[in-house]
N, C-alpha and C positions, 0 to 999 in steps of 0.2 A: 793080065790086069794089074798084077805088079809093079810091072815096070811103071806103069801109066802114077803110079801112088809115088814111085820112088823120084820119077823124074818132076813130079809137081814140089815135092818136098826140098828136092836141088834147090827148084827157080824160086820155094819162097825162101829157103834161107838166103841165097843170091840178091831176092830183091827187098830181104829184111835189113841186109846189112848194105846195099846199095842206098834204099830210101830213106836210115840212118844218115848215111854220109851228106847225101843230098838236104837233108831237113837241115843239118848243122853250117851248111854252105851258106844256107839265108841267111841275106843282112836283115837283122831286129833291131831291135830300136837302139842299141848300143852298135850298131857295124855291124858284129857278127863276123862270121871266121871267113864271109866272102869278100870281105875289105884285104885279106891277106892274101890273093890271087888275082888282085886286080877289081874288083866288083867296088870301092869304095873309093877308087878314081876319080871316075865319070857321075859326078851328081848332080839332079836336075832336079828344080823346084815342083816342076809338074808332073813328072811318074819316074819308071823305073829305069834302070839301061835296058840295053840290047842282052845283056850277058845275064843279069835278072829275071827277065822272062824268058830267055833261052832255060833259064836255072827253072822257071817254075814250071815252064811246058816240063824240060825232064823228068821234075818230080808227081808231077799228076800222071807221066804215062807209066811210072815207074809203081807209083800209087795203084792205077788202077789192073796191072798185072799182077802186085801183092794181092789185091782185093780176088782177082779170077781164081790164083791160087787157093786163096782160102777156102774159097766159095767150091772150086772143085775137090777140092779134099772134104771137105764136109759131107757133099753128094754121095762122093765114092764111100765115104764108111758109111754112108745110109743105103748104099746097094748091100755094102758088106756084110753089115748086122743083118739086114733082110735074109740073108742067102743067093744072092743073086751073082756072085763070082765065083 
């Protein structure tokens, strides 16, 4: 049951420092640091690029595997404290 604690603790630092990178990629209302990979090329009056919402799906899947992890570390020290491992 160990392992199971340690391997969630990998994927959230992984997807702590993944969804960091990804949030600062977003162009905000000044460009933002995805102007400097090409994201601040291609502008359109009516939405975003292709590279945009390729950027924002990443970060919502990215988001909500942060989210699992937490959520499953939480559980597991609540079997813990219980006695249940």
């Amino acid at each position: 049951m160990t392992a199971f604690a340690y391997t969630l603790i990998v994927l959230l630092v992984i997807t702590s420092v993944l969804l960091t990178m990804l949030v600062l990629l977003h162009r905000g209302k000044g460009g933002g640091m995805s102007s400097m990979f090409g994201g601040g090329v291609s502008s359109s009056l009516a939405g975003s690029s292709v590279a945009e919402k390729n950027l924002d799906r990443y970060t919502l899947l990215v988001g909500i595997i942060w989210f699992a992890c937490i959520v499953g570390l939480g559980l597991w020290l609540k079997i813990v404290q219980n006695g249940g491992a």
